[in-house]
PyMOL commands that place a pseudoatom at each C-alpha (Angstrom):
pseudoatom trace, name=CA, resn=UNK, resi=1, chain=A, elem=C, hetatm=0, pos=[-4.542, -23.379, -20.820]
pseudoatom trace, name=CA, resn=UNK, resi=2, chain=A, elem=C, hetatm=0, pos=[-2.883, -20.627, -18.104]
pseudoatom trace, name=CA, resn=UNK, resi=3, chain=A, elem=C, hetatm=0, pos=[0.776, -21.633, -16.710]
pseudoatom trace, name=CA, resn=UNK, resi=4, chain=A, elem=C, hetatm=0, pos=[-0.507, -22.332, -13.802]
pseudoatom trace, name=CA, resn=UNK, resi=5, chain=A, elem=C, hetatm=0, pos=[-3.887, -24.490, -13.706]
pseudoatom trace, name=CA, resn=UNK, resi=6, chain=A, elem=C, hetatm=0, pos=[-4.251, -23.203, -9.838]
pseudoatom trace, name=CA, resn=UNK, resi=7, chain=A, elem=C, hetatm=0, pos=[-4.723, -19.754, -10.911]
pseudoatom trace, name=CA, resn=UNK, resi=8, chain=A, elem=C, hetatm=0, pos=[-6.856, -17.731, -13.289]
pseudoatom trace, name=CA, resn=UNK, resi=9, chain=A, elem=C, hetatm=0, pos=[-8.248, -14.179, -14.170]
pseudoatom trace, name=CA, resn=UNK, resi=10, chain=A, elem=C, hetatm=0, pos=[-10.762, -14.322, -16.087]
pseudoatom trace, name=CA, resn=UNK, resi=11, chain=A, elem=C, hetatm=0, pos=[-11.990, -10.511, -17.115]
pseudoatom trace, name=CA, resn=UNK, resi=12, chain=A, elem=C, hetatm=0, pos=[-15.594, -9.413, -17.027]
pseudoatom trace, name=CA, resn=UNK, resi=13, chain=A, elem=C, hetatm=0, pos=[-15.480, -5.902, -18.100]
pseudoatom trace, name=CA, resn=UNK, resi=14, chain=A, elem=C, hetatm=0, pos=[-13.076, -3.381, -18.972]
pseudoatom trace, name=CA, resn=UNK, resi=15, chain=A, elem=C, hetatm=0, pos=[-13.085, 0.348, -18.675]
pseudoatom trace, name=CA, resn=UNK, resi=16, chain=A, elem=C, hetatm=0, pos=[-10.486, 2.807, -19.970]
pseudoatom trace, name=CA, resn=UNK, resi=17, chain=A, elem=C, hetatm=0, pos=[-10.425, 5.241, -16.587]
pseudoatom trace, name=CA, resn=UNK, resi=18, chain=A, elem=C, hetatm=0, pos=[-7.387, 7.403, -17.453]
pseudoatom trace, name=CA, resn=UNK, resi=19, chain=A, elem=C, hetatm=0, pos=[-5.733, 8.156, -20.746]
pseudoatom trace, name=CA, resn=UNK, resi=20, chain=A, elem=C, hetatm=0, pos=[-3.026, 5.410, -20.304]
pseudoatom trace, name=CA, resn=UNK, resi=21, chain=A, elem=C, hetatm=0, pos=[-4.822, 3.524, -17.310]
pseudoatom trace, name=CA, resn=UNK, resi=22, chain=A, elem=C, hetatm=0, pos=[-8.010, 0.830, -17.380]
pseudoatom trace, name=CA, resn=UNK, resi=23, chain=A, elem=C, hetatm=0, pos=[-9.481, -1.403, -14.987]
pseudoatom trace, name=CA, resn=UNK, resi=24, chain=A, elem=C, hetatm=0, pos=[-10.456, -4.934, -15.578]
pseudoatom trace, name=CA, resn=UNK, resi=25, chain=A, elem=C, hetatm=0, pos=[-13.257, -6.585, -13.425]
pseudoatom trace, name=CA, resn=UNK, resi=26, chain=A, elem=C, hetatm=0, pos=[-13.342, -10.204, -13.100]
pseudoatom trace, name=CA, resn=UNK, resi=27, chain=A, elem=C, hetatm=0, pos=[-13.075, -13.162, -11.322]
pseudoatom trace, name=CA, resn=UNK, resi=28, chain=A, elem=C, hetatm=0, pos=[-9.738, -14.549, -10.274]
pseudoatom trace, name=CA, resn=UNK, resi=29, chain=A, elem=C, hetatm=0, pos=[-9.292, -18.058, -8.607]
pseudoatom trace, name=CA, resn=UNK, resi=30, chain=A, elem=C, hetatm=0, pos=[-6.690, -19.644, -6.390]
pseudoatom trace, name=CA, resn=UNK, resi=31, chain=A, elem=C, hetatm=0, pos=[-7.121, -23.285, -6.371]
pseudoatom trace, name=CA, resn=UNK, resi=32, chain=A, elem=C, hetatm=0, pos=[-10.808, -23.145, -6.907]
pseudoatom trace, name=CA, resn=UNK, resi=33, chain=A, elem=C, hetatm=0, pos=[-11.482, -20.441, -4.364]
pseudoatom trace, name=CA, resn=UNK, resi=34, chain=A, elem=C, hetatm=0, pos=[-12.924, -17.544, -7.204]
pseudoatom trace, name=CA, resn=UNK, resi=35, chain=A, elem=C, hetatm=0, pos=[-13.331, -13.871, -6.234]
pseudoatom trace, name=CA, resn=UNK, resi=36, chain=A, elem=C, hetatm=0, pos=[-14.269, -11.271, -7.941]
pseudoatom trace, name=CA, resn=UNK, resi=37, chain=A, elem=C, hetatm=0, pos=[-11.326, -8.816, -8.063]
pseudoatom trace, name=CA, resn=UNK, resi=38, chain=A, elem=C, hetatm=0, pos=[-10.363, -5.936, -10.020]
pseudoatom trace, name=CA, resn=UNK, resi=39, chain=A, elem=C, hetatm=0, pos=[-6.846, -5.610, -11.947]
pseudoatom trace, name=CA, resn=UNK, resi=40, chain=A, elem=C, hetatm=0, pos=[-5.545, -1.876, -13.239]
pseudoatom trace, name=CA, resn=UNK, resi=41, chain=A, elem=C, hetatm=0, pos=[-3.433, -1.722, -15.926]
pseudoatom trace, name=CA, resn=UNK, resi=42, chain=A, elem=C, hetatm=0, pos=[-1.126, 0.733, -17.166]
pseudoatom trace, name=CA, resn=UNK, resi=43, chain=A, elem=C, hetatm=0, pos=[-0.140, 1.180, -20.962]
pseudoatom trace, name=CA, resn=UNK, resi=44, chain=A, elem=C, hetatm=0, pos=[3.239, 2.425, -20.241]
pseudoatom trace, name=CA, resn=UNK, resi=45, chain=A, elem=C, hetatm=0, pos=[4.824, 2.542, -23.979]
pseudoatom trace, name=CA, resn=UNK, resi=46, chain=A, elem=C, hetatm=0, pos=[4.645, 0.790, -27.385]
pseudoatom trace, name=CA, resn=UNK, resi=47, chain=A, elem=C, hetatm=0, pos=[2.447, -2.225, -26.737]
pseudoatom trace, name=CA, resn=UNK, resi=48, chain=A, elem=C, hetatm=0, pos=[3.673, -2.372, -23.112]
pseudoatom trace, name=CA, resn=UNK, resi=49, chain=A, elem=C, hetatm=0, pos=[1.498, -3.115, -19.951]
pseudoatom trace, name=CA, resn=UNK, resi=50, chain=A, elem=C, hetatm=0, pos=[1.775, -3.441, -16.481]
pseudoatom trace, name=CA, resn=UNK, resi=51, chain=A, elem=C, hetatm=0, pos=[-0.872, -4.206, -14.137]
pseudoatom trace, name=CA, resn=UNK, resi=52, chain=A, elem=C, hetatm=0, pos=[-1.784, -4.556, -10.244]
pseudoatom trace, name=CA, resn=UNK, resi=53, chain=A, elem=C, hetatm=0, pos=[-4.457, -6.252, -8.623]
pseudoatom trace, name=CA, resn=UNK, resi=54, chain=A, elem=C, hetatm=0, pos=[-4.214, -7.132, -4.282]
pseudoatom trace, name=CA, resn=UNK, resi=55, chain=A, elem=C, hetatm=0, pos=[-6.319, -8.159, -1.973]
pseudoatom trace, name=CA, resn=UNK, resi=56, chain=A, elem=C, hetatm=0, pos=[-6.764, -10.107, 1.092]
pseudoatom trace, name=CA, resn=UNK, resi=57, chain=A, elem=C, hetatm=0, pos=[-6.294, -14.312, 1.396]
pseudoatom trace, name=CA, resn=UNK, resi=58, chain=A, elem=C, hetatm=0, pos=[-7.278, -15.705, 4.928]
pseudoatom trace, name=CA, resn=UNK, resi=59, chain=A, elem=C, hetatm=0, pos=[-4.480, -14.346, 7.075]
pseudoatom trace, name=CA, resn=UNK, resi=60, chain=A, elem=C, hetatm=0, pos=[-2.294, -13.150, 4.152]
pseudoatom trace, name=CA, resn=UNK, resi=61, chain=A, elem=C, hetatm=0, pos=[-2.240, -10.367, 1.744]
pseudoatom trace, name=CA, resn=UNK, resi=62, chain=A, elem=C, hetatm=0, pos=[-1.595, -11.001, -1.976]
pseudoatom trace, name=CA, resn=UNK, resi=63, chain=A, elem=C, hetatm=0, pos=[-0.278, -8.571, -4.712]
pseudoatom trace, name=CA, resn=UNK, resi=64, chain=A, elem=C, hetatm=0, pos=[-0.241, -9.930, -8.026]
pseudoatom trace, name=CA, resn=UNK, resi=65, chain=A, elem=C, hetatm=0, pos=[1.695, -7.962, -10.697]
pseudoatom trace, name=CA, resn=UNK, resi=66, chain=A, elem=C, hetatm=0, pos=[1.858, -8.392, -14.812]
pseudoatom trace, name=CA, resn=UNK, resi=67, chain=A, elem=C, hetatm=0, pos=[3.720, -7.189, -17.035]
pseudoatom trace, name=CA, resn=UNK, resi=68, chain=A, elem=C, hetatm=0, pos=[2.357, -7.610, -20.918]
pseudoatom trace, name=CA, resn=UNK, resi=69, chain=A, elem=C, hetatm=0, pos=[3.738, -7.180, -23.785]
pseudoatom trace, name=CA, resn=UNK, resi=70, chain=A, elem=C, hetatm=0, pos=[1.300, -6.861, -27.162]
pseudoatom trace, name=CA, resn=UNK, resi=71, chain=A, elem=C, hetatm=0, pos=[1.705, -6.657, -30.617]
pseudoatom trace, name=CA, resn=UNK, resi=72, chain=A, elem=C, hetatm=0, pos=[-1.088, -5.823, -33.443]
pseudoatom trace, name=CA, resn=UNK, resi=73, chain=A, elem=C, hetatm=0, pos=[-1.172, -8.346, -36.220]
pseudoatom trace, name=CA, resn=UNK, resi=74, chain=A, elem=C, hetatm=0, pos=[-4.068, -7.166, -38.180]
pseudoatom trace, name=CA, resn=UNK, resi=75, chain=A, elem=C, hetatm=0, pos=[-6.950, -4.417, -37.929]
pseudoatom trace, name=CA, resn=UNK, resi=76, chain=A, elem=C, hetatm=0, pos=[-6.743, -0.413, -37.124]
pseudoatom trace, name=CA, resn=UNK, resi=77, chain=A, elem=C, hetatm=0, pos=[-4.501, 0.675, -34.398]
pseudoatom trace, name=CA, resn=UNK, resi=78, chain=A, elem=C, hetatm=0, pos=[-6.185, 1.244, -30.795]
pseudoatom trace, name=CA, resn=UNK, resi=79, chain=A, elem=C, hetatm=0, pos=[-6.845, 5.104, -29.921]
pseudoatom trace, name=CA, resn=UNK, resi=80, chain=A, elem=C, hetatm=0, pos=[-6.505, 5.832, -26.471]
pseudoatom trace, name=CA, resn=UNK, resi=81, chain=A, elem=C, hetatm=0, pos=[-9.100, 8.507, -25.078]
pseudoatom trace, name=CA, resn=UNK, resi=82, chain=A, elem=C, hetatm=0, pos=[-7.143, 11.495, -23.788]
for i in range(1, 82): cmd.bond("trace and resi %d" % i, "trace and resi %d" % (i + 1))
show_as sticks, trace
zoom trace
C-alpha cells in the first residue's frame, strides 16, 4: 500500500534513453483523477535515483520529485547501455 492512498504511479513501460537516464510511462492518480504521465529518472551513483515528472492540474502546475535509493539482494548486477 503507497504512503499516501491519494496518490499513485503506477509504471507502464520503461525505456533506458541515455546511459544513466530512463523514462517511465504510466499512469499517476491524484485522488482518483488518473493520467497518464511520464517520470525520468536519473541513476546518479551506487544504487541512487532521482526522478522528475510535472505537469498541469486545473489551474496549478505540479512537479513531483523522487529520490530512490536501491539495493540488489540476489541475481546479476544491472548493465547500463553506454
Amino acid at each position: 500500500m503507497p504512503l499516501n492512498p491519494y496518490i499513485t504511479f503506477h509504471s507502464t513501460k520503461l525505456v533506458q534513453t541515455g546511459p544513466d537516464i530512463f523514462d517511465v510511462d504510466g499512469d499517476f492518480t491524484i485522488r482518483g483523477a488518473k493520467k497518464a504521465e511520464k517520470l525520468t529518472l536519473t541513476v546518479t551513483g551506487a544504487g541512487t535515483i532521482q526522478g522528475t515528472m510535472a505537469f498541469d492540474r486545473i489551474a496549478d502546475r505540479v512537479e513531483v520529485t523522487v529520490n530512490l535509493k536501491a539495493t540488489r539482494v540476489s541475481g546479476p548486477p544491472v548493465t547500463l547501455k553506454q
